[in-house]
C-alpha angles and dihedrals in degrees: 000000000000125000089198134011102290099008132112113226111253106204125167122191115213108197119032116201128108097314105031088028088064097047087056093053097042085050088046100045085038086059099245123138103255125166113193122204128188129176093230116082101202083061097045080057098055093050092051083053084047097060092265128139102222121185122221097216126038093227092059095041087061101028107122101002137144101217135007127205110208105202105156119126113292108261095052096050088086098056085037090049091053085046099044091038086048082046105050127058109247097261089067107104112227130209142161131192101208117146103250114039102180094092108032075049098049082042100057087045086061086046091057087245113130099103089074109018126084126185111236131189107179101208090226150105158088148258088256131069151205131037094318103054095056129117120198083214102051093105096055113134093348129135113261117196114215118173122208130219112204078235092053115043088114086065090038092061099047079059097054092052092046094046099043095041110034094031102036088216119129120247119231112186122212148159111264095242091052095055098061090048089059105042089047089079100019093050122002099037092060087053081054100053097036091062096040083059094048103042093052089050086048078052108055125096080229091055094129098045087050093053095044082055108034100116128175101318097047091045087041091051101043098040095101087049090076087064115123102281093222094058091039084053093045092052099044093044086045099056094021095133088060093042098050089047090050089053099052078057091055098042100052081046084056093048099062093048089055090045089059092043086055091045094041084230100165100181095050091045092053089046095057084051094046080053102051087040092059088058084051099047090044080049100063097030113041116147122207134187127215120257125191109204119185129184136169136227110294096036093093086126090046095049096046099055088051097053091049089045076049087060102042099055086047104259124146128194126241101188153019137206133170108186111167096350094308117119117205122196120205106212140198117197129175120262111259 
């Protein structure tokens, strides 16, 4: 993979856990030069074993890259975004891939970073975490949120091209506050839920007959309540307005469910089924069709309103090209 004509790609991934731990192995298996730092030793040690050039000091993991990928739990990315941006020379693009983007991306604005970082979510993960629990191929085919700034659009393309070629994921800009809006309900809320299930089930006086007889739904609806408590904790607290909103929305929704169970309505009760099915159906089975978007230099306002339009009907890009100033998006959107 090359940055610029001529030019090996130098990455460094700061963070390596699940997450970060599985984009240093994708960069590594995908040949790029990629250096990985953690603040705990035992990890640093386990990447070295794995093949991985692991640096001792931070400062020495991002020192002369292209591009670094900040993946440490979310609380600490503000304070790792100053120290990596302080690190790095001004033409080093900077990422994360925490879980809630409003405020790191409020943050960096305050930073006067905009121009090179640009605020990441990988759609991806397991129930599992740390080093040893990383795939170079989890993000294979998966959604990866990239929000663009109207001052960084530069650092927003060469993004693009990484993500969509390296990663094989597929890039869904959106605003940053969008993007917490959405995942709410696509992503927190279900951690929510699922250990709200399983904590009532740990609960009842009948816990052990309802383990020996959970089958598929109850296993499918509690697997992300094995996650690490402590992540689960971080992403929910950092996105907890949202949250709170989506659930209102679940709950109403609930509600009425409940309403009809009570009533022994069972029309209503198999219409608010017919409802939630048709999500799941469009779920499995959404059909896109393939856009090609140009625009010249000068249209930055104009671009970025259609990446974030991109985002909110539920398209994705799969590719980037700026040939003579003029950038060209590939699309995906959904059929109508």
């Amino acid at each position: 993979m090359v940055l610029k004509a001529g030019a090996r790609l130098r990455a460094a991934v700061v963070g390596t856990g699940l997450i970060g731990g599985s984009v240093l192995l994708r960069l590594h298996a995908a040949g790029v030069d990629v250096t990985g730092w953690d603040p705990d030793e035992q990890t640093r040690r386990q990447a070295r074993l794995a093949g991985v050039p692991t640096a001792e000091r931070l400062a020495d993991a991002v020192a002369g890259r292209d591009v670094v990928f900040l993946a440490g739990p979310l609380p600490t990315l503000p304070a790792t975004l100053v120290e990596v941006a302080a690190a790095t020379t001004e033409d080093c693009l900077l990422t994360d891939v925490g879980s809630t983007k409003a405020e790191l991306a409020a943050f960096a604005a305050a930073q006067g970073l905009t121009s090179r970082f640009v605020p990441g979510h990988p759609m991806a993960g397991t129930d599992r975490a740390g080093l040893a629990a990383a795939l170079p191929e989890l993000f294979t085919g998966a959604a990866w949120v990239l929000c663009p700034a109207p001052d960084g659009l530069v650092a927003f393309r060469r993004l693009v091209t990484l993500v969509t070629d390296v990663f094989a994921a597929r890039v869904v800009p959106m605003a940053a506050d969008r993007h917490d809006a959405v995942v709410a309900l696509a992503s927190h809320l279900p951690h929510l839920l699922a250990g709200a299930l399983a904590g009532a089930a740990h609960r009842s006086p009948l816990r052990d007959a309802v383990l020996t007889l959970a089958a598929g739904s109850f296993r499918d609806g509690t697997r992300v309540a094995g996650t690490p408590p402590h992540r689960t904790g971080n992403m929910l607290r950092g996105n907890r307005d949202q949250v709170l909103a989506a659930l209102a929305q679940v709950t109403e929704f609930l509600d009425e469910l409940a309403g009809a169970l009570r009533c022994d309505d069972a029309d209503a009760l198999t219409a608010r089924y017919a409802e939630a099915g048709a999500a799941r159906a469009e779920l499995a089975g959404r059909r896109y069709e393939e856009q090609v978007r140009s625009f010249p230099a000068g249209a930055e306002p104009a671009e970025v309103a259609w990446l974030y339009d991109v985002g909110a009907a539920g398209g994705h890009l799969t590719g980037c090209r700026v040939v003579a100033g003029t950038v060209s998006y590939l699309a995906d959107l959904p059929s109508a």
